[in-house]
TIKE-743567 format. One line per field, with one value per atom (N, C-alpha, C, CB): x, y, z; atom name. Coordinates in steps of 0.001 Angstrom, whole numbers. Glycine has a CB too. Layout:
N
xx [X|...]
yy [Y|...]
zz [Z|...]
atome [CA|...]
% end
This chain:
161
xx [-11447|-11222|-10974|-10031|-12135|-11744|-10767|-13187|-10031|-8931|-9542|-7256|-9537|-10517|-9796|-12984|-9763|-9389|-10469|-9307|-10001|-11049|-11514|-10154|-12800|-13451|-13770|-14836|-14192|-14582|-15420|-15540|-16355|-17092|-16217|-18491|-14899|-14218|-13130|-13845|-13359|-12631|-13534|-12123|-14483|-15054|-14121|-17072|-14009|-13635|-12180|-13803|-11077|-10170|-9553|-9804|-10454|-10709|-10879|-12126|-11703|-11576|-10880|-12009|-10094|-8925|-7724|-8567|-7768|-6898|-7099|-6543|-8067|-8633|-8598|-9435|-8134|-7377|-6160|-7361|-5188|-4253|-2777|-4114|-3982|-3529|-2658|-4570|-2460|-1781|-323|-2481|-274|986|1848|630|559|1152|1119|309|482|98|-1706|1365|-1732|-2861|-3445|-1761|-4167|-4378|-5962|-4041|-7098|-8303|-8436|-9406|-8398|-8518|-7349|-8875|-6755|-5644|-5879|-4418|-6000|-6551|-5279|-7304|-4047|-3235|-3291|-2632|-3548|-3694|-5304|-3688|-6064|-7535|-6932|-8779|-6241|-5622|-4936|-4812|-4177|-3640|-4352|-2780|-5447|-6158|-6833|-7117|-7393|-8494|-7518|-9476|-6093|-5298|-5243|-3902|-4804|-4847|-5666|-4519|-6776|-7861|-7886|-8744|-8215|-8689|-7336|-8947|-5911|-5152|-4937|-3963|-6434|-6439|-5677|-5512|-4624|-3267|-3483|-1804|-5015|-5501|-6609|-5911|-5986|-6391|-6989|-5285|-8269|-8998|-9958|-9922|-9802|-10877|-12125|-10120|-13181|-14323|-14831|-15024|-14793|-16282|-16845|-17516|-16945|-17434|-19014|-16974|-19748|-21190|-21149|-21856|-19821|-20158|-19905|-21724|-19967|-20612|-19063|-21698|-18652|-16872|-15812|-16316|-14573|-13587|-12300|-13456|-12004|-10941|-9694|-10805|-9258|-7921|-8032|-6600|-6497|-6322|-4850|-7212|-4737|-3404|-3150|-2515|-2368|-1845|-968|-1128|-386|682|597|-256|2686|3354|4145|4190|4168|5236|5979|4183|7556|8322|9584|8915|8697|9871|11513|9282|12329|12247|11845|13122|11599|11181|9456|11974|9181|7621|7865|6759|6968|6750|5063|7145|5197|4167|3446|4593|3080|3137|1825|2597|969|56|-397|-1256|-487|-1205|-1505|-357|-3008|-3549|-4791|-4166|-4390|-5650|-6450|-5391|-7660|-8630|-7950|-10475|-8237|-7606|-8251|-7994|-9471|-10733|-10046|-12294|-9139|-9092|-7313|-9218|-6696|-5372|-5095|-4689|-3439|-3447|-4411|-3266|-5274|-6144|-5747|-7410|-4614|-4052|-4835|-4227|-5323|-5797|-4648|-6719|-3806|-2266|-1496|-1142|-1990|-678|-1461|-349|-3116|-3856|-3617|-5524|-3685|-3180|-1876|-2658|-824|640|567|1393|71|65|-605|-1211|-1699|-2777|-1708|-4451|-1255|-337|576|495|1399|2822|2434|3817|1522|1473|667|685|-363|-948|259|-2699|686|1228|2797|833|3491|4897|5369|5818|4394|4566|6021|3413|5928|7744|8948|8025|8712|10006|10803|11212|11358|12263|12172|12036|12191|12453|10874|13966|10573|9173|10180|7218|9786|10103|8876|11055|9004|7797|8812|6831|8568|8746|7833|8917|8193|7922|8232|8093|7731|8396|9765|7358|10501|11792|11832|12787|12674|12943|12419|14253|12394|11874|10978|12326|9711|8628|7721|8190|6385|5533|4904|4496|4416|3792|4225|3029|5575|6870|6485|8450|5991|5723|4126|6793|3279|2030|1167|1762|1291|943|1706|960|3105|3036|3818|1752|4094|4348|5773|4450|6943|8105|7909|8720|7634|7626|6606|7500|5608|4706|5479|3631|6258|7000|8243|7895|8646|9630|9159|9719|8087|7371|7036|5644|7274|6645|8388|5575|9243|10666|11321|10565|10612|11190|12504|10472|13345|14529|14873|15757|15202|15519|16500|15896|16453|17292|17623|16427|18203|18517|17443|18984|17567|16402|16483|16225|14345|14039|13417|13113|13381|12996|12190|12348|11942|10985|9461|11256|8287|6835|7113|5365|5617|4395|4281|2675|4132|3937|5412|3164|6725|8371|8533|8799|7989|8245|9349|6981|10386|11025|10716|11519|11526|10812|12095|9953|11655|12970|12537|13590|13196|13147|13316|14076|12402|12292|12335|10958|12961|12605|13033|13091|12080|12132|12266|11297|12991|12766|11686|14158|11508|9973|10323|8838|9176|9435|9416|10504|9245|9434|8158|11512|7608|6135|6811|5199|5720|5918|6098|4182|7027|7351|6497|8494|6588|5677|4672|4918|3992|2188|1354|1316]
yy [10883|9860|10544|8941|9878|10968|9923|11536|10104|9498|10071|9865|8815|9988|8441|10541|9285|8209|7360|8931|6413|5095|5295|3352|4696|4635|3094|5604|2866|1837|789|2458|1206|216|-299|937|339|147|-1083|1141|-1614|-3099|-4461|-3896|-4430|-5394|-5055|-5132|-4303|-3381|-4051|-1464|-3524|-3846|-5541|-3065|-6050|-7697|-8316|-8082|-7731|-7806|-7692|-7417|-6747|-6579|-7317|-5173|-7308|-8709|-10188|-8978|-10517|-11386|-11619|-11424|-10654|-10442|-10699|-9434|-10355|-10900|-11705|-10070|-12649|-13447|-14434|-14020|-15080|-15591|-15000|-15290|-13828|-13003|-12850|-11667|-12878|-12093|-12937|-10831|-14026|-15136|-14965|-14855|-15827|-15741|-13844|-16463|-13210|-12145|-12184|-10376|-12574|-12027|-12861|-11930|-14196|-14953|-14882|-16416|-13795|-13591|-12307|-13130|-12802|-11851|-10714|-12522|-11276|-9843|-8941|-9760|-9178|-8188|-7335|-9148|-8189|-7360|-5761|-9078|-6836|-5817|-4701|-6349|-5085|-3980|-3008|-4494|-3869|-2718|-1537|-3245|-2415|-1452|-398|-2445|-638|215|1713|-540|1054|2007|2830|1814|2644|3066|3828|2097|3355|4140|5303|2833|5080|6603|7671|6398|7219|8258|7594|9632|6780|6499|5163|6130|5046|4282|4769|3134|5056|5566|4525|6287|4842|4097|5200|3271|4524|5031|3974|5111|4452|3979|3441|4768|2721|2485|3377|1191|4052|4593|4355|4499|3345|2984|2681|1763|2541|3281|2116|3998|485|-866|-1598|-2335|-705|-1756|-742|-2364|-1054|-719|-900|-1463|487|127|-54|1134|557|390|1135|1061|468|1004|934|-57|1984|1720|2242|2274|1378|1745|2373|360|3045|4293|4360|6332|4515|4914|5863|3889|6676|8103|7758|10157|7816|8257|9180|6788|10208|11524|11561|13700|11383|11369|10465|11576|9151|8236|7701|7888|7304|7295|5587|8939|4830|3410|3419|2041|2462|2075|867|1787|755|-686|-1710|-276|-999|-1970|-1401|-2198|-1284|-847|-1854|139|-1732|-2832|-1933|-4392|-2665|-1948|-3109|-517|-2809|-3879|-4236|-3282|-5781|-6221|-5296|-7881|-5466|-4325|-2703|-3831|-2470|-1025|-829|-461|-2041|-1891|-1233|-3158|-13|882|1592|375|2107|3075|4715|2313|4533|5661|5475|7301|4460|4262|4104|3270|3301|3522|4327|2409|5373|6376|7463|6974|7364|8879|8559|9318|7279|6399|7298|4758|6662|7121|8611|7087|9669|11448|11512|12377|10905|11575|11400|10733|10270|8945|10479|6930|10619|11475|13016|11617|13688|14865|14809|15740|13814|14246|13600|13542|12700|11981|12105|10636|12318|12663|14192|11358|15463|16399|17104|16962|16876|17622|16897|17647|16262|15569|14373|16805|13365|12470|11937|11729|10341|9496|8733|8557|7649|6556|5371|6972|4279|2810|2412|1614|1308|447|-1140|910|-2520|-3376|-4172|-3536|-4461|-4875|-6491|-4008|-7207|-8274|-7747|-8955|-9492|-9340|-9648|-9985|-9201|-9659|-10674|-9857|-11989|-13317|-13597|-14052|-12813|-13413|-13259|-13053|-14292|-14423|-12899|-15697|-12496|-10698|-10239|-9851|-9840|-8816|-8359|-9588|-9180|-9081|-9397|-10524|-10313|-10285|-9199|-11159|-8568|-7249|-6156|-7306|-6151|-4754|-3875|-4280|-4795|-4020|-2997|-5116|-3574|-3347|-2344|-4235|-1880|-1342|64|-2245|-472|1093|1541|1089|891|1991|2762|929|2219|2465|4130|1102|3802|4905|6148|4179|6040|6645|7454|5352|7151|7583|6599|9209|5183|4841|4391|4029|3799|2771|1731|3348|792|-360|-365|-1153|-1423|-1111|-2478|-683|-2638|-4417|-5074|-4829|-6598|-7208|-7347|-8541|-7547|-7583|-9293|-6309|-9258|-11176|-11119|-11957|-12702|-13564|-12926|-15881|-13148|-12790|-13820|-13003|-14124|-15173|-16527|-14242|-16484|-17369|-17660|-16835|-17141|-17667|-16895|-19646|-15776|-14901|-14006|-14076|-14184|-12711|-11459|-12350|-10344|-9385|-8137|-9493|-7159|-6176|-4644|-6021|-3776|-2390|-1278|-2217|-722|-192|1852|-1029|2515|3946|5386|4006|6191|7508|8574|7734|9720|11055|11659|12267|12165|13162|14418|13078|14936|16266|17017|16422|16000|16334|15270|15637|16159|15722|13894|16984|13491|11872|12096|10642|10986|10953|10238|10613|10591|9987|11157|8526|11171|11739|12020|10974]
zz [-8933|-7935|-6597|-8329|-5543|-4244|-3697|-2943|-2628|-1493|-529|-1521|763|1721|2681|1354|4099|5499|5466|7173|5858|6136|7708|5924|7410|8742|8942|8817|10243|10967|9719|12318|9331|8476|7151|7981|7017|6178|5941|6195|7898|7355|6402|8922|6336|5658|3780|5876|3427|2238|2345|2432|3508|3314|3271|4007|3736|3869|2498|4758|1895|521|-342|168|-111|-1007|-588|-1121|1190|1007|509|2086|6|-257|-1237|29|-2426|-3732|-4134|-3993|-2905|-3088|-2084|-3765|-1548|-541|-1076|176|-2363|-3362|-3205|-4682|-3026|-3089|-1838|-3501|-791|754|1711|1391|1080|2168|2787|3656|3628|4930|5216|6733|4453|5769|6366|5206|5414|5776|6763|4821|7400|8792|9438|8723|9173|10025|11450|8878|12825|13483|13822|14744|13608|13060|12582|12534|10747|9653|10065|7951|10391|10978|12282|12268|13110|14135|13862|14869|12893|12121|11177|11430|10563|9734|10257|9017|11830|12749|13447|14117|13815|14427|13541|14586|12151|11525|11148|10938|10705|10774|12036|10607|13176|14489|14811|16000|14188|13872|12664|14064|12090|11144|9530|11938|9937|8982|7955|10086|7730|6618|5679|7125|4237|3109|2004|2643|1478|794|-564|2025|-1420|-2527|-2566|-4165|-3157|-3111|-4241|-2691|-5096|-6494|-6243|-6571|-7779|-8185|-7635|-9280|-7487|-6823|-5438|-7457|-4810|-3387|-2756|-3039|-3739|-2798|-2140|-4114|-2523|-2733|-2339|-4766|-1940|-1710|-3206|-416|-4085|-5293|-4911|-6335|-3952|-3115|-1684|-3983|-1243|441|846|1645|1833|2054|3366|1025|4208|6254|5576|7779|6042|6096|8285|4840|7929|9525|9518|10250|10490|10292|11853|10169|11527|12727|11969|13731|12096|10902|11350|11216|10611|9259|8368|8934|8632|8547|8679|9217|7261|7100|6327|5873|6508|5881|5408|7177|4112|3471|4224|2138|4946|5864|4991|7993|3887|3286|1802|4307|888|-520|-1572|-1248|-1531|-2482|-3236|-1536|-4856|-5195|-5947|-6166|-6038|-6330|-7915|-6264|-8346|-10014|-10784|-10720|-10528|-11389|-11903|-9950|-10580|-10460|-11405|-8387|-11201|-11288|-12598|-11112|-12684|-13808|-14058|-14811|-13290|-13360|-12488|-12816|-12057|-10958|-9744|-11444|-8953|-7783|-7125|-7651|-7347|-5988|-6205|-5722|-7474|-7849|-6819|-9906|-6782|-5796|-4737|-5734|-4006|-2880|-2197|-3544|-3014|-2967|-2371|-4554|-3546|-3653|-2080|-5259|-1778|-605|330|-137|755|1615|1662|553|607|870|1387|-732|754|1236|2957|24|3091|4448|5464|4753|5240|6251|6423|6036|5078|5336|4600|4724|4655|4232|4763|4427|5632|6230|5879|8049|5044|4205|4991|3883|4181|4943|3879|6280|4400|3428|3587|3684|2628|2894|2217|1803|3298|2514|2428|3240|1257|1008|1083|-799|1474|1450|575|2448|-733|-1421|-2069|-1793|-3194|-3831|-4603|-4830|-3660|-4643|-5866|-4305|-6732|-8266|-8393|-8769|-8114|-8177|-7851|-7780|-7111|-6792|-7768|-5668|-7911|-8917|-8905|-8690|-7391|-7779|-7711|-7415|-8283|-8821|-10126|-8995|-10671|-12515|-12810|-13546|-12026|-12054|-11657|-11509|-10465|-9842|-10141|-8519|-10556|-10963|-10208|-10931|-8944|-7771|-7834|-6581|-8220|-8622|-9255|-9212|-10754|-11509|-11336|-12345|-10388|-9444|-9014|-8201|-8091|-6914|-7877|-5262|-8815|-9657|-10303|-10809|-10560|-11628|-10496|-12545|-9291|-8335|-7708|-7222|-8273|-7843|-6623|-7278|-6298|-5387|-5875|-4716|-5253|-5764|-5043|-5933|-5729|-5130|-4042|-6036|-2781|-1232|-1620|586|-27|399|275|1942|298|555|2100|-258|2043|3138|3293|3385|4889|5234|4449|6768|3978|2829|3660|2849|2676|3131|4194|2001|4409|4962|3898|4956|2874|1860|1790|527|1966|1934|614|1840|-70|-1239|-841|-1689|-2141|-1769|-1411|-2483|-684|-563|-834|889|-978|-1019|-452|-2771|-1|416|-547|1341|-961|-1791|-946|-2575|-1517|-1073|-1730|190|-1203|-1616|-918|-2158|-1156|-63|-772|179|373|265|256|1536|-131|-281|-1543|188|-2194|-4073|-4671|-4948|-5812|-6168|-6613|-7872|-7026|-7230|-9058|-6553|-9650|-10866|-11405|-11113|-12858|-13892|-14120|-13381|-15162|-15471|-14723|-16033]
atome [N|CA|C|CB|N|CA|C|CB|N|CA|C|CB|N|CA|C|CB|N|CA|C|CB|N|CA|C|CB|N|CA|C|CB|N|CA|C|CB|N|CA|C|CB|N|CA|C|CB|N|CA|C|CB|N|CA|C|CB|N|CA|C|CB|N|CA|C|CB|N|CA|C|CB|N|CA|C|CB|N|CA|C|CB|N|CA|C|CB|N|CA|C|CB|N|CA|C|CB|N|CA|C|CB|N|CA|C|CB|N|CA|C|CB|N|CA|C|CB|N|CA|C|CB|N|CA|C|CB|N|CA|C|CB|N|CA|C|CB|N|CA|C|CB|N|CA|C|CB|N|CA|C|CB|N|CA|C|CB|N|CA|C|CB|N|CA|C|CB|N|CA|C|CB|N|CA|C|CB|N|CA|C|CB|N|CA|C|CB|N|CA|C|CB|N|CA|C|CB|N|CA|C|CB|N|CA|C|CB|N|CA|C|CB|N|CA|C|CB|N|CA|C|CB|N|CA|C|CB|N|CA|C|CB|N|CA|C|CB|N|CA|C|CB|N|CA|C|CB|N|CA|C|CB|N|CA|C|CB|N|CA|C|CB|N|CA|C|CB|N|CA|C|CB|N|CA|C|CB|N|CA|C|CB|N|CA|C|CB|N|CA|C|CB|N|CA|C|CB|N|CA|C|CB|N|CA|C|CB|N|CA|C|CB|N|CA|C|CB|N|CA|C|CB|N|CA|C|CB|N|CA|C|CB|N|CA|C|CB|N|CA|C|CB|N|CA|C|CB|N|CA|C|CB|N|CA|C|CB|N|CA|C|CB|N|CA|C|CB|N|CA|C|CB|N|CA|C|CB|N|CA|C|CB|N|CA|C|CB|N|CA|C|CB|N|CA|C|CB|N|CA|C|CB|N|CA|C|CB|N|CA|C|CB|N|CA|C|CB|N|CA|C|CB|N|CA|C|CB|N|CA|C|CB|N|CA|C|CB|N|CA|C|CB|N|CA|C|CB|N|CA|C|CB|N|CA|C|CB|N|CA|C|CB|N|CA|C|CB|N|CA|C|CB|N|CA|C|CB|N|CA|C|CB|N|CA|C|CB|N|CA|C|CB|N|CA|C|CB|N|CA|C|CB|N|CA|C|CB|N|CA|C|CB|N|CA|C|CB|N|CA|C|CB|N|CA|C|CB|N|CA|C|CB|N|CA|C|CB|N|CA|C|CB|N|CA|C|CB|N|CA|C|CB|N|CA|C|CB|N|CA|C|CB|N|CA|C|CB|N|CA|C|CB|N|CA|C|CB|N|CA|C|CB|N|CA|C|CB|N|CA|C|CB|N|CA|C|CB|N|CA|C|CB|N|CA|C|CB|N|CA|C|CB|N|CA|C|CB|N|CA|C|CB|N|CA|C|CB|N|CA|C|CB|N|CA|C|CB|N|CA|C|CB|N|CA|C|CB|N|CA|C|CB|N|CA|C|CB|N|CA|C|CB|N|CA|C|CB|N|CA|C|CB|N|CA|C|CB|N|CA|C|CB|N|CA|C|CB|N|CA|C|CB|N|CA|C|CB|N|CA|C|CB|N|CA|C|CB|N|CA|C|CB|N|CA|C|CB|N|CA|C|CB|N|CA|C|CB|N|CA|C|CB|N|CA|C|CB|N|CA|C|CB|N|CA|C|CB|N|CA|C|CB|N|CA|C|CB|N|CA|C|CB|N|CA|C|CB|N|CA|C|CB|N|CA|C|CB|N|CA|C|CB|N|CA|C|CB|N|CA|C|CB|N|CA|C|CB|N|CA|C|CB]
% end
């Protein structure tokens, strides 16, 4: 599985995958925000994507922000197709070593205990397996879903297999 920076032709890809799981996050693919945000990232280097295997599709993606010591997950989705396949675990590894290699901490803002994609997606229990730990909660989504702060210091390989 390669991990490689996303380029420009790569928002149609990431549109898609929001489009997977808009159920969870609310509104993003006609959202001219989340677009704004995808292309920002992208155009600083600080958005990571794997490819299908046939090249036609986007399996996952993820914005990543650095203000050291301090690094945030600001987006990670991986296609249903792809999910438990280690696409957000290569995600995660690429994400931590290029972008927060000099150590600190990374939050991810995630679903709270109670939301439906807490336990449907997986989400909780990734970051878990990945050494994050559970924080405060953070404001409700877009859709009014719980949400919580999840984090890790860097600097030390990622847990699990």
């Amino acid at each position: 599985m390669i991990v490689r920076v996303a380029r420009g032709m790569d928002l149609a890809g990431f549109l898609g995958l929001a489009g997977q799981v808009e159920q969870w996050f609310g509104p993003m693919v006609d959202d001219p925000g989340f677009r704004r945000a995808v292309e920002e990232h992208i155009g600083r280097g600080a958005a990571l994507v794997v490819d299908a295997p046939t090249g036609d599709r986007l399996l996952g993606g993820l914005l990543f922000g650095s203000e050291p010591p301090l690094h945030h997950v600001h987006w990670l989705v991986v296609s249903e197709e792809a999910r438990r396949l280690g696409v957000g675990r290569a995600l995660m590894a690429e994400a931590l070593g290029r972008f927060a290699a000099g150590g600190g901490t990374v939050e991810v803002v995630t679903f709270g205990a109670g939301h439906p994609g807490a336990e449907a997606g997986g989400a909780r229990a990734f970051y878990e397996g990945l050494g994050f730990t559970p924080g405060e909660p953070a404001p409700a989504g877009p859709e009014g879903g719980s949400r919580q702060v999840y984090r890790r210091p860097v600097g030390r390989p990622l847990a699990g297999p």
